[in-house]
KETORMI-704480 format. One record per residue (C-alpha): x, y, z. Coordinates in steps of 0.2 Angstrom, whole numbers, plus 2048, in hexadecimal, padded with zeros to 3 digits. Example, Ala and Ser with C-alpha at 12.3 -4.5 7.8 and 13.67 -1.06 7.14 Angstrom:
<rs>
83E7EA827;8447FB824;
</rs>
This chain:
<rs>
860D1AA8A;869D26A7F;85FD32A73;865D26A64;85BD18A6E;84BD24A6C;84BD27A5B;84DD12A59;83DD11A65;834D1EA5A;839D15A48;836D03A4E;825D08A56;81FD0EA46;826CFFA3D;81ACF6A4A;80DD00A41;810CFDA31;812CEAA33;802CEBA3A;7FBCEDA29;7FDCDAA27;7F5CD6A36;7E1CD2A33;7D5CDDA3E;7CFCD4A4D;7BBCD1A50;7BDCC8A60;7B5CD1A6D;7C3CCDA79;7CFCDCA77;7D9CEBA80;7D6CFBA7C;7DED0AA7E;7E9D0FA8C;7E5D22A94;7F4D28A9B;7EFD31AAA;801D39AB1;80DD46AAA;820D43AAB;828D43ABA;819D3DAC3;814D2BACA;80FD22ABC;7FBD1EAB9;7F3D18AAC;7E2D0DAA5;7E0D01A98;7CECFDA94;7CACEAA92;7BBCE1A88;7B8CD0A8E;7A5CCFA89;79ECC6A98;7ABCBAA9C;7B6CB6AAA;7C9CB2AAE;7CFCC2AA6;7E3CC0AAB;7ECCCFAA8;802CD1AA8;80ECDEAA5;81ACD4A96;828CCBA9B;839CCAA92;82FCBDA86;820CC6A81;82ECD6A7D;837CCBA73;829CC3A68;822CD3A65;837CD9A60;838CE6A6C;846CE9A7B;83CCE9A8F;841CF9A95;846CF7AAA;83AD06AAE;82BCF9AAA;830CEEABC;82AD00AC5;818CFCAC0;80ACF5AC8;7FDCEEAC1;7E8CE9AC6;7D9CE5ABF;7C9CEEAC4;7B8CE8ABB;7ABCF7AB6;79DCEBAAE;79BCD9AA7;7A0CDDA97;7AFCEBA9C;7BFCEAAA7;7CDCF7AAB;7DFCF4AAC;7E6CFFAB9;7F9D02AB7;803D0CAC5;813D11ACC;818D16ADB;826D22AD5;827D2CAC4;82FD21AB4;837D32AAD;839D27A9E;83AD33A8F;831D23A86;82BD11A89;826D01A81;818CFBA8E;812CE7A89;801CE2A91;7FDCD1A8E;7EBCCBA93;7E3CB6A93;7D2CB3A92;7CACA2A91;7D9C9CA88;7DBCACA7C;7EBCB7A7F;7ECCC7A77;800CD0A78;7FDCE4A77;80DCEFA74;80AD01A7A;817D10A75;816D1FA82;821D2CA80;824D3DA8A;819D46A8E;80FD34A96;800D41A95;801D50A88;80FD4CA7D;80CD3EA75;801D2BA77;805D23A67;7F8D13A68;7E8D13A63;7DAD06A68;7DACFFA55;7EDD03A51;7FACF8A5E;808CECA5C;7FDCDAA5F;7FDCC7A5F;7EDCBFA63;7ECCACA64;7DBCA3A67;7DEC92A6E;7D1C84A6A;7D4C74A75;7CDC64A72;7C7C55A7B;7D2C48A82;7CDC36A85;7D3C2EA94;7E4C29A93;7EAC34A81;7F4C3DA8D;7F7C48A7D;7FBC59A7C;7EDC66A79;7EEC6BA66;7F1C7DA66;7EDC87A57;7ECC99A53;7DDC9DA4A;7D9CA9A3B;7D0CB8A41;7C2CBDA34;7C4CCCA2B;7B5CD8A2C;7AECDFA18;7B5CF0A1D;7C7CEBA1E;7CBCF5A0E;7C6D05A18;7CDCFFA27;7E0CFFA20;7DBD10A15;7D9D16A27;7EAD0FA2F;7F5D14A22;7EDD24A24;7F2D24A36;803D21A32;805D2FA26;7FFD3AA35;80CD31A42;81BD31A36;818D47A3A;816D43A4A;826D39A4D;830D46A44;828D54A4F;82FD46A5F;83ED44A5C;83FD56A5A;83AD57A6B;845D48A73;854D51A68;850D61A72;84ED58A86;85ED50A84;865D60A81;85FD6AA8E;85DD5CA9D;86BD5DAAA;86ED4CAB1;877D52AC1;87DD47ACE;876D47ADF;882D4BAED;87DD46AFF;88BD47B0A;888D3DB1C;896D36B20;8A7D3FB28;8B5D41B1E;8C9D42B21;8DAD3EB1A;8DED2CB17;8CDD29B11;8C8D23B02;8B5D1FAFC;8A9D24AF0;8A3D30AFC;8B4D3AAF8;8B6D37AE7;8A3D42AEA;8ABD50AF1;8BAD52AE6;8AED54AD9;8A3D62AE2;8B4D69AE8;8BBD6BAD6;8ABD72ACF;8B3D84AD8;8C4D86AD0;8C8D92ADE;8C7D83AEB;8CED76AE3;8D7D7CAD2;8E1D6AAD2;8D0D62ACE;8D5D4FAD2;8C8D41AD1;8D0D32AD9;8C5D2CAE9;8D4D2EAF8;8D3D3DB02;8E5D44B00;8EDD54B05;8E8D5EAF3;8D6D58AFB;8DAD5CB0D;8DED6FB05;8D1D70AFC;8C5D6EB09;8CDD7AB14;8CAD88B07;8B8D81B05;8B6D85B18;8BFD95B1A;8B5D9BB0A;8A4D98B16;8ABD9BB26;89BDA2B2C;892D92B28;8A0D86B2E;8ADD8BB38;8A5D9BB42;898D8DB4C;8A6D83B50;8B1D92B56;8BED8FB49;8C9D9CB40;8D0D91B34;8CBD82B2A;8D0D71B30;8D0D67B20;8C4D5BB29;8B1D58B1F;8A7D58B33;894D5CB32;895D6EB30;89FD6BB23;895D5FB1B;886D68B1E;88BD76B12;891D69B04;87FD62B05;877D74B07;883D79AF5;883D67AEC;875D5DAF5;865D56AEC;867D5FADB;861D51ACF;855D5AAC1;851D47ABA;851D37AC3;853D28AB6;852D1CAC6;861D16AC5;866D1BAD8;855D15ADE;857D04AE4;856D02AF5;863CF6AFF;858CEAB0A;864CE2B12;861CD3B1F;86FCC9B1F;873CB7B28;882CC0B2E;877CCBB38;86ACBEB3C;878CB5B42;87FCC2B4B;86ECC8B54;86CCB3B59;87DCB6B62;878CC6B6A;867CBCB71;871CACB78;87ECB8B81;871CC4B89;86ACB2B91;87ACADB97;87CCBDB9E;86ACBCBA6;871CA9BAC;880CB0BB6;878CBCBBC;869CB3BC3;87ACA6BCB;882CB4BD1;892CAFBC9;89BCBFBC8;8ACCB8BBF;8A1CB2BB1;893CC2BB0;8A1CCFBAF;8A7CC4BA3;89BCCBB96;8A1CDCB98;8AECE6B8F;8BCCECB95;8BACFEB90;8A8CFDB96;8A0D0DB9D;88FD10BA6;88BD1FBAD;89CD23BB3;8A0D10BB8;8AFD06BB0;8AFCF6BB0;8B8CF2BC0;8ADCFDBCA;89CCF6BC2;8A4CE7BC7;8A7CEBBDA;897CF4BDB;88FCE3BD3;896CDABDF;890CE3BEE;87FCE2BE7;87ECCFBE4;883CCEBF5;875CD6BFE;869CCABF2;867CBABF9;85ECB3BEA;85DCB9BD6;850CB7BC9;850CBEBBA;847CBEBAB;849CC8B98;839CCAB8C;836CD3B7C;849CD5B76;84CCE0B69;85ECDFB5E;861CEFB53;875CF3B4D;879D05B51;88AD05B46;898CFCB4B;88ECF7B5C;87ECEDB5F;871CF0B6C;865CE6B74;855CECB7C;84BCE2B89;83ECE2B96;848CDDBA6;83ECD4BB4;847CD3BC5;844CC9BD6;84ECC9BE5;849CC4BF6;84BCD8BF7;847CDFBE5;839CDBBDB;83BCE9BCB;836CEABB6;83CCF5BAB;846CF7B9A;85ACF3B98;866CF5B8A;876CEFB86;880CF4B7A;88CCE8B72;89DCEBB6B;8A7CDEB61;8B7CD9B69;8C0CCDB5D;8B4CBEB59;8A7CC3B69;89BCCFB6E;89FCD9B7D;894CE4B87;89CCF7B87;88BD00B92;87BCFDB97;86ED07B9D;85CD05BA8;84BD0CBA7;840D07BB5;831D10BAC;824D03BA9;82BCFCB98;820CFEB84;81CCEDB7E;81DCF9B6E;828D04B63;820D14B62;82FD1FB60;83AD21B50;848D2EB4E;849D37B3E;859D3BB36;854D44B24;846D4BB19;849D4EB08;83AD55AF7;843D45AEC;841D34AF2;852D2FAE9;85CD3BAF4;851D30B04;856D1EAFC;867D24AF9;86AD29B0D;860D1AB13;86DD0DB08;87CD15B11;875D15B22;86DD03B1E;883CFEB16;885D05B28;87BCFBB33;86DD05B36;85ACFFB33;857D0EB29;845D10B1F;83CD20B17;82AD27B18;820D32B0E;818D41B17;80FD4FB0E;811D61B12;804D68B0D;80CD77B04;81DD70AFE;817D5FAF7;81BD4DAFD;82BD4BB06;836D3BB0A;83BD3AB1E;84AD30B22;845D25B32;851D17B3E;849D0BB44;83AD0BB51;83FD0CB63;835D08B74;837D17B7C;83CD2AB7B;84BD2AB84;852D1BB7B;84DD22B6A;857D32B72;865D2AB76;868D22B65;865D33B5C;873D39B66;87FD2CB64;87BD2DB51;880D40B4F;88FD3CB5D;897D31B50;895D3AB40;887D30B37;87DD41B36;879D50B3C;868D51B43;85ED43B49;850D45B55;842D37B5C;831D3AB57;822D30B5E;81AD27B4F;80ED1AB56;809D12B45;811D07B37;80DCFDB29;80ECE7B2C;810CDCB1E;816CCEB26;81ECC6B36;82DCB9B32;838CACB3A;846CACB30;851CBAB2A;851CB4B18;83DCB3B19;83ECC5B1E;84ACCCB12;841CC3B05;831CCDB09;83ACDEB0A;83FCDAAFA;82ECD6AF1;82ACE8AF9;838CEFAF0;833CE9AE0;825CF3AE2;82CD01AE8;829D01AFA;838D05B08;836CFAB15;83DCF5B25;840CE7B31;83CCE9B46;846CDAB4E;83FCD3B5D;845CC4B67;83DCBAB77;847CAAB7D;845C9FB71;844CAAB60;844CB7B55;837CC0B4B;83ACCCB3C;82BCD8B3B;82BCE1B29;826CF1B2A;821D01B20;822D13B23;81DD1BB35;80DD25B39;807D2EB46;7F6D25B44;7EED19B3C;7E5D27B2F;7F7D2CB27;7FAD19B24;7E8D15B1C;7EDD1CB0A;7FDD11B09;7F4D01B11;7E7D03B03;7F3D06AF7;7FCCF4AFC;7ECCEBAFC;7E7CF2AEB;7FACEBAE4;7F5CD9AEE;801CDDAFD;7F7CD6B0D;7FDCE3B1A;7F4CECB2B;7F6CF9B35;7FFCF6B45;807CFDB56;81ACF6B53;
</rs>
């Protein structure tokens, strides 16, 4: 909102005051009191609202809708979907509206619109906060807010009438000390015409010196030919040195003025880009060195987040549920061919460039032959699948149980799929005969970033990418709360390694290590793909990041939506508590 919009805010609100000079005082001993801010800007929003409702049940209590913003002439500011709202009774006669957010509005100012039933009474509360939430300015008072009250008397119906209940809105009586009472309001308004001015001063003087910069987080490699956002991005960081790029064109493709550019950006820190690699000159290629400097120069510099890059992408799509159904029905007719012994049709499922630990496919062929020979019989059995897409591939872990007349053996394989035209091909497999997790305790963590924008921004390109990316808070104790990046859960240690490798290998970052984090956050177990993506969405209206953990037997798939990780089930209590208090049903599990 521009500062003009502010100033708007500020006059209309104090219309709303003075038009509530020809508003009657209310006696009703249903009513909402003042609300106590409770945060300062650029923290998570909290707040109370005192409520009377003199003994009686049924209190309902809403943020306004689009309606209730428009019948009180006042435009719903987007910031108001962050909040959270519950009621918390204190007495019979006394209730607390507890209003929340789980990331700061950073809203110079707000209209905020409570509307509250009871009994058949509604009463529609406009309140005007403005910066700062808690030593600036609150501009309502308990007896001095924008309201409609309506009072609703219903009468009896005879069997039959089928006649709409009469609605209509009673006079409220006017106590004997009115005359005084309004004395007293236009005095208040004399006192906030002063303090308006002395706000606007204020707005007049944040707009000036805010720096709305953009946030620059560069993860993915870069070289001629390309054009993306990601190198419109670094145009923009490479023109902000004139002795680097002096041409200064903006255009998104990655040309040979850009090419130049950066090879004067990476002789110009040599010792940070070039020196590790062994280079002497710069290569015109953005590697991670190279992008590990940008980030280290231009990454993370936002001074005011207005939220508009916090949306995270929760992306389940039929395409991948489709694909993952695929991936199931082809890891049983491998299983099928095996058990047959059918060599023709089990290579079959392979990829020509296949590679397993130094085996191509023709001699993981001869070698399968030989051992399907000394096997007089084959059974085989695959549990516990779980489908994850690892970029332009798609892997597929499962406890493998084997039976031969000479074998009898368990453990965990992995295939890893690649497309070849319409069809899924297996490129290499591996096998751990360890005694195989029924869980997922391992995670491998790609980032940690102090702003949890600069997290959601990385998670929505590795998500765009393919990967089941998902953040979690985790407090240092001396540097405040930070955001770790995480992919996926994994069953064990050396599969969660093996990923990070193959992650850093194809440029997606550069550091990725497993970490064992037993614990997570359940809020529910689906069948289908759009239930599930459905449920991460609810959770991202109200701010949550989470993730799915896909696992497969025979017959079906099941979508586990999860938040955060934890090494136990302590650091996880304070978010479960948090989800129960929003009306979020969730436990603490063992993924």
């Amino acid at each position: 909102m521009t500062e003009s919009g502010y100033k708007n805010l500020i006059s209309s609100f104090l219309l709303s005051i003075v038009c509530y000079l020809q508003f009657t005082v209310s006696a009703d001993a249903f009513s909402l009191g003042a609300i106590e801010v409770k945060s300062s800007f650029d923290e998570n929003f909290i707040a109370e609202i005192p409520v009377r409702v003199d003994g009686r049940n049924g209190l309902q209590v809403f943020i306004g809708n689009e309606n209730d913003y428009s019948r009180l002439g006042i435009q719903r500011d987007k910031a108001v979907d962050k909040l959270s709202l519950h009621i918390e009774p204190v007495d019979k006669d006394k209730v607390i509206v507890r209003l929340s957010s789980i990331q700061p509005l950073n809203q110079p100012s707000i209209n905020l619109v409570i509307k509250a039933t009871l009994e058949g009474g509604t009463i529609i509360e406009n309140y005007f906060l403005a910066v700062d939430f808690q030593k600036t300015l609150s501009l309502n008072l308990a007896d001095t807010k924008k309201s409609e009250e309506v009072s609703v008397s219903q009468t009896d119906q005879t069997p039959g009438s089928l006649k709409p209940v009469e609605e209509k809105a009673e006079e409220k009586v006017v106590r004997d000390d009115s005359g005084a009472r309004i004395e007293e309001l236009q005095n208040i308004i004399t006192d906030l015409r002063v303090r308006i001015k002395d706000l606007e001063a204020q707005l007049h003087s944040t707009f000036q010196k805010l720096s709305y910069k953009t946030e620059r987080i560069f993860i993915k490699n870069l070289k001629m030919g390309d054009k993306l956002k990601d190198v419109e991005e670094l145009q923009k960081v490479l023109k902000s040195d004139p002795s680097i790029y002096p041409e200064g064109v903006v255009d998104g493709y990655f040309g040979r003025l850009t090419r130049v550019a950066v090879i004067r950006f990476q002789e110009k820190y040599a010792s940070d880009i070039l020196l590790p690699l062994n280079l002497k000159s710069g290569t015109g290629f953005v590697g991670p060195m190279t992008r590990k400097k940008l980030n280290n120069l231009y990454g993370a510099k936002i001074l005011l987040d207005d939220g508009s890059e916090s949306g995270i992408t929760y992306q389940i799509s039929d395409e991948s549920s489709v694909e993952a159904n695929k991936i199931k029905q082809l890891i049983m007719s491998w299983e099928e061919d095996w058990e047959a012994k059918d060599l023709e049709k089990y290579i079959s499922h392979y990829s020509a460039r296949f590679m397993s630990k130094g085996n191509s496919l023709s001699s993981w062929k001869e070698y399968k032959r030989e051992f399907n020979d000394k096997q007089k019989w084959i059974e085989i059995s695959v549990e516990n699948i779980q489908i994850r897409r690892e970029g332009n591939l798609i892997s597929a872990s499962f406890i493998q149980k084997f039976k031969s007349n000479r074998i009898n053996s368990m453990g965990r394989k992995t295939l890893y799929f690649e497309r070849q035209g319409e069809e899924w091909k297996i490129k290499d497999e591996t096998w751990n005969r360890d005694i195989p997790s029924l869980t997922h305790p391992y995670v491998v963590h790609i980032y940690s970033f102090n702003r949890r924008n600069a997290a959601i921004k990385t998670i929505n390109y590795l998500r765009k990418e393919g990967f089941s990316a998902y953040e979690s808070p985790f407090n240092l104790t001396d540097k405040g709360i930070w955001y770790r990046v995480f992919v996926d859960r994994f069953f064990s240690k050396s599969e969660a390694e093996k990923f990070a490798k193959s992650i850093i290998k194809r440029g997606y970052t550069d550091y990725a290590k497993e970490l064992e984090l037993t614990y997570a956050i359940e809020t529910g177990i689906f069948e289908s793909a759009g239930d599930a993506f459905k449920e991460m969405l609810r959770l991202g209206e109200n701010g949550y990041s989470s993730y799915p953990l896909m696992v497969c037997d025979v017959d079906r798939c099941f979508y586990h939506i999860l938040i955060g990780a934890y090494t136990d089930s302590e650091q996880a209590q304070p978010l479960s508590e948090e989800l129960t208090d929003n009306g979020i049903q969730n436990k603490i599990v063992q993924p």
